[in-house]
C-alpha positions as CSV (number, residue, x, y, z in Angstrom):
1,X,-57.3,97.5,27.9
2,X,-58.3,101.2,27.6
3,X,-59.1,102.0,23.9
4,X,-56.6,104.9,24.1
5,X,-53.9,102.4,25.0
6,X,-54.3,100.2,22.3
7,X,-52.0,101.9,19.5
8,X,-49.1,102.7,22.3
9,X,-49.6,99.3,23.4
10,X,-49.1,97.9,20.3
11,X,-45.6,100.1,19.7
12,X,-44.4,99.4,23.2
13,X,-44.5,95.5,22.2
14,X,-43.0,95.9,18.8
15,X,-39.4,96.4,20.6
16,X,-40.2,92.7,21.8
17,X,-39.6,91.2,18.8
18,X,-35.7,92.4,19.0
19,X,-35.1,91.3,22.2
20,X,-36.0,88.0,20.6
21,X,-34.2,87.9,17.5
22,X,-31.1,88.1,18.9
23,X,-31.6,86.3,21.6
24,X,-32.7,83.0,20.0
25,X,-29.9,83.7,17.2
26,X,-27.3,83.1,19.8
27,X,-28.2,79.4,19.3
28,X,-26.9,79.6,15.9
29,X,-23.6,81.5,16.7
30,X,-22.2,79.3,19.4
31,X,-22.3,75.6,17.5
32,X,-21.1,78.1,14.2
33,X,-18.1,80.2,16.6
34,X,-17.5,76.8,18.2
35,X,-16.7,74.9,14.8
36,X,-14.8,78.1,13.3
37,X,-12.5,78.7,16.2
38,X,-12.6,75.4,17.9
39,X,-14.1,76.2,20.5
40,X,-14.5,73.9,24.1
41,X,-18.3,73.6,25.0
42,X,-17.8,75.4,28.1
43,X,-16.3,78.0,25.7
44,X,-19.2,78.3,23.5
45,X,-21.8,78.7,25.9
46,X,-19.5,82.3,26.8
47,X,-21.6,83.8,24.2
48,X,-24.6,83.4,26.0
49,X,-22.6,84.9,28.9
50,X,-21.4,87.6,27.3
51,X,-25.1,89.1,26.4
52,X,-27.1,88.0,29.1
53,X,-24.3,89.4,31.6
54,X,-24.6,92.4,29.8
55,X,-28.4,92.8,31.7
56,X,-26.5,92.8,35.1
57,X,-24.3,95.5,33.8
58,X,-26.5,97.4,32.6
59,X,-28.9,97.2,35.3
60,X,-25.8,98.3,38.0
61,X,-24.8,101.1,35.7
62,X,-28.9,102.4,35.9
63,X,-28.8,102.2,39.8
64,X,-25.4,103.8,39.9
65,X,-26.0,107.1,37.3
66,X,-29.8,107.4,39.3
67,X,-27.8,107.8,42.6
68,X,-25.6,110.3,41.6
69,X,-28.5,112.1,39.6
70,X,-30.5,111.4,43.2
71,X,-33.1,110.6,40.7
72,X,-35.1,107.5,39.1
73,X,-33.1,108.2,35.0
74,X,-36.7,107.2,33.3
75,X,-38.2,109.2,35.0
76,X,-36.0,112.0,34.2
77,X,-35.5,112.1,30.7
78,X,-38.9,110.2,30.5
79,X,-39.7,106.3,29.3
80,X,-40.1,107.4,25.7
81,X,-36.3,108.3,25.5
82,X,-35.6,106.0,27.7
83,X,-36.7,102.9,25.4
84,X,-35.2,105.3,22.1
85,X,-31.5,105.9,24.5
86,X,-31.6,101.7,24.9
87,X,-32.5,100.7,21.2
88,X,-29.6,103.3,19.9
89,X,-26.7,101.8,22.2
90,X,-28.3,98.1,21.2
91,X,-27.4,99.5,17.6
92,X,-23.9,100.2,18.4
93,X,-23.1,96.7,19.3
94,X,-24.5,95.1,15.7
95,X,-21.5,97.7,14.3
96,X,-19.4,95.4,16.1
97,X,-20.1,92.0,14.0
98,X,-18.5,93.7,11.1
99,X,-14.6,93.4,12.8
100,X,-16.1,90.4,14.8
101,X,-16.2,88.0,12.0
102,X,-13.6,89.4,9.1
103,X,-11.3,88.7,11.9
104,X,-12.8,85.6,13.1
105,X,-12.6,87.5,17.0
106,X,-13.9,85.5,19.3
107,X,-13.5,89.0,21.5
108,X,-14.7,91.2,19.2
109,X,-18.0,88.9,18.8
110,X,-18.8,88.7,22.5
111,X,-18.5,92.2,22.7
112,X,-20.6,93.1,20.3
113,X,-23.2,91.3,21.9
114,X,-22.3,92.5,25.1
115,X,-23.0,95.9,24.1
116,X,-26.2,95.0,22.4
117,X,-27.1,93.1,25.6
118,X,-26.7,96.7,27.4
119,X,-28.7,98.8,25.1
120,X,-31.3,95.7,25.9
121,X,-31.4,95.9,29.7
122,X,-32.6,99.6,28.9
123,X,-35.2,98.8,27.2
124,X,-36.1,95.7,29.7
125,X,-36.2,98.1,33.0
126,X,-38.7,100.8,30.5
127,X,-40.8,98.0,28.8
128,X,-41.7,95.7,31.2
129,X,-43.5,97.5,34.0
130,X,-45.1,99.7,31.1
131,X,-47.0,96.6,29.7
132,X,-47.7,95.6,33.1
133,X,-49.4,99.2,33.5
134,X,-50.8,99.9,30.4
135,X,-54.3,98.3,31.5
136,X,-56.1,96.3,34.2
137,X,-53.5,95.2,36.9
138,X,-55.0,91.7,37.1
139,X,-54.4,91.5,33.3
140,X,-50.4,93.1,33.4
141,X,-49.1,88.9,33.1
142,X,-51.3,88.3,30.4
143,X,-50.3,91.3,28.5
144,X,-47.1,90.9,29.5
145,X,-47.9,87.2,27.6
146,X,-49.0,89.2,24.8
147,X,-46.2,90.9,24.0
148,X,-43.9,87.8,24.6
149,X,-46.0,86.2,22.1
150,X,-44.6,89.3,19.6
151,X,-40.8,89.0,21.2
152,X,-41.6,84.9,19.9
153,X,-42.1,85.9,16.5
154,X,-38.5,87.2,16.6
155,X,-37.2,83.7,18.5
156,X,-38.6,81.5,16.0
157,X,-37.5,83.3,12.9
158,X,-33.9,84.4,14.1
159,X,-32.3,81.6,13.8
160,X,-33.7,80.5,11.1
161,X,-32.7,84.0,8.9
162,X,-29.7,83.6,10.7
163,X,-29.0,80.2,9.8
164,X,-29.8,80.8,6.2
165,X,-27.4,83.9,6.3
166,X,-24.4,81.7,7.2
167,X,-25.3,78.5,5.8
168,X,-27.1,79.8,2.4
169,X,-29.6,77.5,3.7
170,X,-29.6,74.7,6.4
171,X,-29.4,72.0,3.6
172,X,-26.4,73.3,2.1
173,X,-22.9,72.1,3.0
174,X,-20.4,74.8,2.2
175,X,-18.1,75.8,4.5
176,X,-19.0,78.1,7.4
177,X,-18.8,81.7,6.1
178,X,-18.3,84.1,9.0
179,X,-18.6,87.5,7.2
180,X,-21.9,86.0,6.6
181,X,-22.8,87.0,9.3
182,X,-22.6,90.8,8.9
183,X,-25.7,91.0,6.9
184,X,-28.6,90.3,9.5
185,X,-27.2,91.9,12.2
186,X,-26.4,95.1,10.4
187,X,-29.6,94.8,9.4
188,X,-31.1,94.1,12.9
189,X,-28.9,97.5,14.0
190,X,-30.9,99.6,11.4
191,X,-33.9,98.6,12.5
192,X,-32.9,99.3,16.0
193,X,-32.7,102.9,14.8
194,X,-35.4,103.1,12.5
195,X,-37.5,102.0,16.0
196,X,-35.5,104.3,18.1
197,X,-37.1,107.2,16.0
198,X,-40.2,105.8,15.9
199,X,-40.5,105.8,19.9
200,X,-39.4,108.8,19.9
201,X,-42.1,110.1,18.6
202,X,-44.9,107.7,20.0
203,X,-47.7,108.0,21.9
204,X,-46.1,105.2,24.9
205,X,-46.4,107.0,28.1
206,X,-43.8,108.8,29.0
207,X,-44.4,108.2,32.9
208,X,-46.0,105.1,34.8
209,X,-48.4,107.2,36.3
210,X,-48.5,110.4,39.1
211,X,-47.2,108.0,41.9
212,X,-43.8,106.8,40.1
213,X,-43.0,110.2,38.4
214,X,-43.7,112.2,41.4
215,X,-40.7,110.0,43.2
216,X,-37.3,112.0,43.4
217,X,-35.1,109.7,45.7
218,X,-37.1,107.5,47.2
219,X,-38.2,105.4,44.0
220,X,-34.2,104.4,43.8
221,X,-33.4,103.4,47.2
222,X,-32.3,99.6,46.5
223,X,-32.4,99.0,50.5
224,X,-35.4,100.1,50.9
225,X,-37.1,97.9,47.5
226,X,-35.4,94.7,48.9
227,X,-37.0,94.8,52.1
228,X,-40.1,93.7,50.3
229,X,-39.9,89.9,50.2
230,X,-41.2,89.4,46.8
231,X,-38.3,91.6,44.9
232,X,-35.7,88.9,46.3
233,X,-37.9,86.0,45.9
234,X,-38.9,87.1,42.0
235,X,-34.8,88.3,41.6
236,X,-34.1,84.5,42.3
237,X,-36.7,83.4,40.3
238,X,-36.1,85.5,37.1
239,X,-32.4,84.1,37.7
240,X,-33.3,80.7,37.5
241,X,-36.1,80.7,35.2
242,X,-33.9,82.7,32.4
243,X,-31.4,80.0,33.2
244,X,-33.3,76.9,32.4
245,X,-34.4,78.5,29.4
246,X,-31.2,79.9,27.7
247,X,-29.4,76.9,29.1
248,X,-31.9,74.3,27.9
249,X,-31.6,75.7,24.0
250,X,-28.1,76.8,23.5
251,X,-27.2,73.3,25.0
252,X,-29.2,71.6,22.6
253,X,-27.0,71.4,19.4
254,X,-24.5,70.1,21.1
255,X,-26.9,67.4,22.2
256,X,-28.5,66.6,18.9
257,X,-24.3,66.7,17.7
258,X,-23.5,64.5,20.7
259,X,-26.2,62.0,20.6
260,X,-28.1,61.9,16.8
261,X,-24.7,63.1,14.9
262,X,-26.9,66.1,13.8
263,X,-24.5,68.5,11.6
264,X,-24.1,72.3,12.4
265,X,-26.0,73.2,9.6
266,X,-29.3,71.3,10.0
267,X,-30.0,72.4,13.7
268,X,-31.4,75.6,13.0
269,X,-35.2,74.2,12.6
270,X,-35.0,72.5,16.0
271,X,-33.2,75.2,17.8
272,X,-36.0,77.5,16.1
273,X,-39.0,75.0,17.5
274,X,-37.6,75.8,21.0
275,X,-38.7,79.6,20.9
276,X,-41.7,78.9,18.7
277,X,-42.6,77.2,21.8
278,X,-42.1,80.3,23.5
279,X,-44.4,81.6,21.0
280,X,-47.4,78.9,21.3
281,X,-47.3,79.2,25.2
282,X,-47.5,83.0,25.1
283,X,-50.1,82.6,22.5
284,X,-52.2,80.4,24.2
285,X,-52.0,82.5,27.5
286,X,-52.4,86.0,25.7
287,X,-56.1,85.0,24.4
288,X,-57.1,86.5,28.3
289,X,-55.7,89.9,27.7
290,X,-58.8,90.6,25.5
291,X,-62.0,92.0,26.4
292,X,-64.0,88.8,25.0
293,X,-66.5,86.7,26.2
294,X,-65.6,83.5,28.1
295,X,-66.7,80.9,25.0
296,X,-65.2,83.2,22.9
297,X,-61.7,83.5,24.6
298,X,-61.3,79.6,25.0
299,X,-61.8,78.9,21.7
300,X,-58.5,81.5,20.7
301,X,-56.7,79.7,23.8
302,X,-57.3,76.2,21.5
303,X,-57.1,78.2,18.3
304,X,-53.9,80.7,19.0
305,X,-51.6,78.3,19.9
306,X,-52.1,76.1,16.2
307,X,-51.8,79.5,14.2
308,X,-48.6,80.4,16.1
309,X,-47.6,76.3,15.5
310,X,-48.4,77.6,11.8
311,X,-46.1,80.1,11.7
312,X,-43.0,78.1,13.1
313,X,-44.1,75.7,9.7
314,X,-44.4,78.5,7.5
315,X,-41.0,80.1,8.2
316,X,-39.0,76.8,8.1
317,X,-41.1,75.9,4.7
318,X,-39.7,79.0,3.4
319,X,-36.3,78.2,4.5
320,X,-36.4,74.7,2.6
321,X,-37.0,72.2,6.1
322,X,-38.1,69.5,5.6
323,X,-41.9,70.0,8.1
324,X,-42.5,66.4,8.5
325,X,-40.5,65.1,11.9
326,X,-42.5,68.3,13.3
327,X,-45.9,66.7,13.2
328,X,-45.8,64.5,16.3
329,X,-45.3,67.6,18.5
330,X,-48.7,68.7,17.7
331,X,-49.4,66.1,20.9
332,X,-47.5,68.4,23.3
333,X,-49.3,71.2,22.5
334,X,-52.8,69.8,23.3
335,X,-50.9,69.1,26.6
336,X,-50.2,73.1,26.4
337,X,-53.6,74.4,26.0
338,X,-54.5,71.7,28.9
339,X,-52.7,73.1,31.1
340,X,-53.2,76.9,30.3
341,X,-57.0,76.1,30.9
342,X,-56.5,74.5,33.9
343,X,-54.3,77.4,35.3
344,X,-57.2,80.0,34.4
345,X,-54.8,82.9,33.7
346,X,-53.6,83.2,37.2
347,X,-49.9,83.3,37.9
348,X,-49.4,81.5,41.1
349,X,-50.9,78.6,39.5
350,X,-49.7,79.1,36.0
351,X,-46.2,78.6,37.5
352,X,-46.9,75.9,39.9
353,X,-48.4,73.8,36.8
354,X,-45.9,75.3,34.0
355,X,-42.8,74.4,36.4
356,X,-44.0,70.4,37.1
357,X,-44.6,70.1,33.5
358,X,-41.2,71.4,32.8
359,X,-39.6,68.9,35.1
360,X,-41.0,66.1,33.8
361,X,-40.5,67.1,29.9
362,X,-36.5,67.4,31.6
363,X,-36.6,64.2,32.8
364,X,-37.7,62.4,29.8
365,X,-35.4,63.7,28.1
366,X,-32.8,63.1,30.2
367,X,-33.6,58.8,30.8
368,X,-35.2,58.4,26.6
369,X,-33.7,58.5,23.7
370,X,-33.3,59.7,19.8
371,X,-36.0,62.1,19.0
372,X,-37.9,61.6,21.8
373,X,-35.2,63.2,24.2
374,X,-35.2,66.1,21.9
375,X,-38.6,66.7,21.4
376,X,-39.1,66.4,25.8
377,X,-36.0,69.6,26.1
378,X,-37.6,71.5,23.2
379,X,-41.3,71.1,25.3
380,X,-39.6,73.0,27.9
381,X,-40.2,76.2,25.8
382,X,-43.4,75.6,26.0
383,X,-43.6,75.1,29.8
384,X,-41.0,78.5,30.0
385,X,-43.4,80.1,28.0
386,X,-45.3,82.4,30.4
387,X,-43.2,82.1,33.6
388,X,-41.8,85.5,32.7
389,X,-44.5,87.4,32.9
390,X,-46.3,85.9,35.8
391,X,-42.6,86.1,38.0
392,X,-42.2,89.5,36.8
393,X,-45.9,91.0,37.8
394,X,-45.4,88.8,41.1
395,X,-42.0,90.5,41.9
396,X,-43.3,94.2,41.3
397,X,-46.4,93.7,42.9
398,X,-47.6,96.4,45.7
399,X,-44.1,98.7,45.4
400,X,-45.9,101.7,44.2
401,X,-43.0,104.6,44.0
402,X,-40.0,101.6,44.3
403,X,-41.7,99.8,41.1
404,X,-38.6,101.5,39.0
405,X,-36.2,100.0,41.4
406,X,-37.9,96.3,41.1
407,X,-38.4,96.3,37.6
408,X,-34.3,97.0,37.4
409,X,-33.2,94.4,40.1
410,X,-35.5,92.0,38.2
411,X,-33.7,92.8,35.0
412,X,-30.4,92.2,36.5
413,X,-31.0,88.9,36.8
414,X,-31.6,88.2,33.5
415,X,-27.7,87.0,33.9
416,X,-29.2,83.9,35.1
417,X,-29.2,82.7,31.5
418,X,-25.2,83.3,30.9
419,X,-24.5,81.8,34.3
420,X,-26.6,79.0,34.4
421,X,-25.8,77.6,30.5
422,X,-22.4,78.2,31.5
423,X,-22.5,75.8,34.3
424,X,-24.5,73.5,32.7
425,X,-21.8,73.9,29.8
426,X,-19.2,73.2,32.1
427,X,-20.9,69.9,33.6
428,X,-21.5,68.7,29.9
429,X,-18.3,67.1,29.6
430,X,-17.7,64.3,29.6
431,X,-15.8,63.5,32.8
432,X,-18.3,64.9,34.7
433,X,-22.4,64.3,33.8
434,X,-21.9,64.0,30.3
435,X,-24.4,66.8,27.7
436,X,-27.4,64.5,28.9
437,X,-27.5,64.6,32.6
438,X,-26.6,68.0,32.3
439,X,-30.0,68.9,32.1
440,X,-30.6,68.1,36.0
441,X,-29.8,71.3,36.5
442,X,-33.2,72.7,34.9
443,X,-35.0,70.6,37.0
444,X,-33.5,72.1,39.8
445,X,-34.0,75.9,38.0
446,X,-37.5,74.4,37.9
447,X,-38.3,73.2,41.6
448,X,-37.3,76.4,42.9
449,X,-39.6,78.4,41.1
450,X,-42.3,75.8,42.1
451,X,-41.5,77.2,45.6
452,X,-41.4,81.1,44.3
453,X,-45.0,80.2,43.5
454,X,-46.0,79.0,46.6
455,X,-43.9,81.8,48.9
456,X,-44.6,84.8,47.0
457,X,-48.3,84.1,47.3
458,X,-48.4,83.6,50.8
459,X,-46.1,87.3,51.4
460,X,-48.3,88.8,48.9
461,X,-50.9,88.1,51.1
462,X,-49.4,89.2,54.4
463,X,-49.0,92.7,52.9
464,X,-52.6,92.5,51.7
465,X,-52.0,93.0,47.8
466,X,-54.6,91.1,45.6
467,X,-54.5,92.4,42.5
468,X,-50.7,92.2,41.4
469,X,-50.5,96.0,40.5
470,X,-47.5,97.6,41.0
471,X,-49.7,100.3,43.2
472,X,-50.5,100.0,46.5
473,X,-53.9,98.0,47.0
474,X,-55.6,96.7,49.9
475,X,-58.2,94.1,49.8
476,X,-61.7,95.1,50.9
């Protein structure tokens, strides 16, 4: 990266970290909401709906006002307002958790993520192809890895504070308090505009560069973006791959319930683990962005993804967990930095390797046992870990003044992970494939976007682009 880009760089990845938070935290709500108001699994797993829908709303909403303005809206009122507009409307919803749970509103509590999931899909459309920008194209997935890695930090401790908030710890055993559950989010929504005011007045770019800015109509002309094979292909995939993720976490209490009689209260480490994963992938992966030398950069990709291992310990130390039933997944992780070495950075392979190793952690888990079957569906984090970055720069790559465009249909799919825990909710039952073989359907998330790997690279190639920027490049 460009000196001058570092600071913006490092502001534009700090809104990561919400995205995160809350995100992961919907873990905690849905066994909590599910216990308070007796809720059905199927039931539960609408909270998940509820916000990740909220990205297909938004993302319709942002083609529909750019058609009747006839222009791209970031590039209007500029991607620095853009990101401030999207963390301000995010705020709005966290309001909403105040009515939500002194009512006990199932309504009211879906909304309010709703509405933070909007002021999210905002952000997503702005943030994304900015990263992938703000540097050497060949780099964007790594630094898009990078700043994953941050949005991590937020997944691993949300639940937790979360969990603490309502429980007063995860080893106490009062009754669910509800209204508890004001205080972080209230929290969360004045740090959304504490950070609105900050990007405000940042140095992020305000424009991807004279191509995109210079677009009036064309840049917004859905048709026109789709006829580019690897915006549907990566649409599909950023469906799918959301899906297995969401799906495979907020699943999981019910699971651990199901299967080890694990209480409510005491799922919030495990639940946590599964987007600290996030974390040590992204970590692992994100050692390329820097301009290091080769010895120097594999020994962060073997030393990153311990420290970020670390930090998942550190923040469920403080929070009174017991650390020791952790230790054997240190194993899985040297599996990790195998496989990030062995992929070399690049993102056709990353998720041809990432999404085999996925299916087979789903499979275990599905035909073992105990702790074993929950340690193989919280690995999946791992093997989740960098697919969003390298689908993402894949499904923008070579669409110039339509990048805008992309960037949204990509983030309207982010409803994958509503729809797909939904259905995987809905086959949990008992009648049906039972919470256990409900997991298949990740490992058919998974062997699709196997096939995204293989397709998109061969298309990519037909249209001569070979460095994954979102600018048109010819090889030479």
């Amino acid at each position: 990266m460009k000196k001058s880009n570092i600071g913006a760089f490092a502001t534009l990845i700090s809104i990561f970290f919400f995205w995160g938070f809350v995100a992961a935290s919907n873990d905690i709500l849905i066994p909590v909401f599910k216990k308070a108001l007796d809720l059905s699994q199927l039931q539960s797993q609408l909270i998940s709906f509820a916000f990740y829908v909220a990205y297909t709303v938004g993302s319709l909403l942002y083609f529909a006002i750019s058609s009747i303005l006839k222009k791209d809206i970031l590039n209007l009122i500029g991607y620095r307002n853009g990101l401030a507009l999207g963390l301000i409307i995010s705020a709005a919803g966290t309001l909403l958790f105040i009515p939500a749970s002194n009512n006990a509103s199932f309504i009211l509590l879906i909304s309010g993520l709703f509405t933070v999931g909007l002021g999210f899909s905002l952000q997503q459309i702005a943030a994304n192809p900015l990263a992938i920008q703000m540097g050497d194209p060949e780099k964007g997935n790594i630094r898009l890895s990078l700043a994953g890695g941050i949005n991590n930090v937020g997944t691993t401790i949300g639940p937790v504070i979360v969990s603490f908030a309502i429980f007063g710890g995860v080893s106490s055993e009062t009754e669910l308090n509800l209204e508890a559950v004001q205080t972080p989010y209230l929290i969360l929504g004045a740090a959304f505009l504490v950070a609105a005011i900050i990007f405000k007045f940042s140095s992020v770019p305000d424009r991807l560069g004279d191509e995109n800015s210079s677009s009036e109509n064309g840049g917004g002309n859905i048709l026109a973006t789709l006829k580019y094979p690897q915006v549907i292909l990566g649409m599909i995939a950023i469906f799918l791959y959301v899906g297995v993720e969401v799906s495979t976490a907020s699943n999981l209490p019910e699971f651990m319930k199901q299967k080890l009689g694990t209480a409510e209260n005491a799922v919030a480490p495990y639940v946590s683990l599964f987007w600290a994963s996030l974390m040590i992938g992204r970590w692992t992966s994100a050692a390329g962005a820097f301009n290091l030398s080769k010895s120097m950069k594999t020994l962060l990709g073997i030393v990153l993804p311990f420290v970020a291992f670390g930090i998942f310990l550190l923040v469920n130390y403080l929070a009174g967990n017991k650390l020791e039933a952790f230790y054997p997944y240190l194993g899985i992780v040297l599996i990790l930095i195998a496989a990030d070495k062995l992929s070399d950075g690049k993102p056709v392979k990353q998720i041809l390797i990432y999404s085999t190793l996925g299916i087979i952690a789903l499979l275990i888990g599905i035909f073992a046992s105990g702790m074993t079957s929950v340690f193989a569906f919280i690995s999946v984090g791992l093997f989740c870990s960098t697919l969003w970055p390298c689908i993402f720069t894949l499904g923008i790559a070579g669409l110039g003044d339509k990048t805008n465009t992309a960037s949204s249909l990509l983030i309207m799919m982010i409803m994958g992970g509503g729809f797909i825990s939904t259905i995987q909710g809905a086959l949990a039952s008992e009648s049906i494939l039972g919470i256990q073989y409900s997991y298949f359907v990740g490992v058919v998330c998974f062997a699709y976007l196997a096939f995204f790997a293989w397709r998109v690279n061969s298309e990519l190639k037909k249209q001569d682009v070979d460095n994954f920027s979102s600018s048109k490049q010819n090889s030479h």
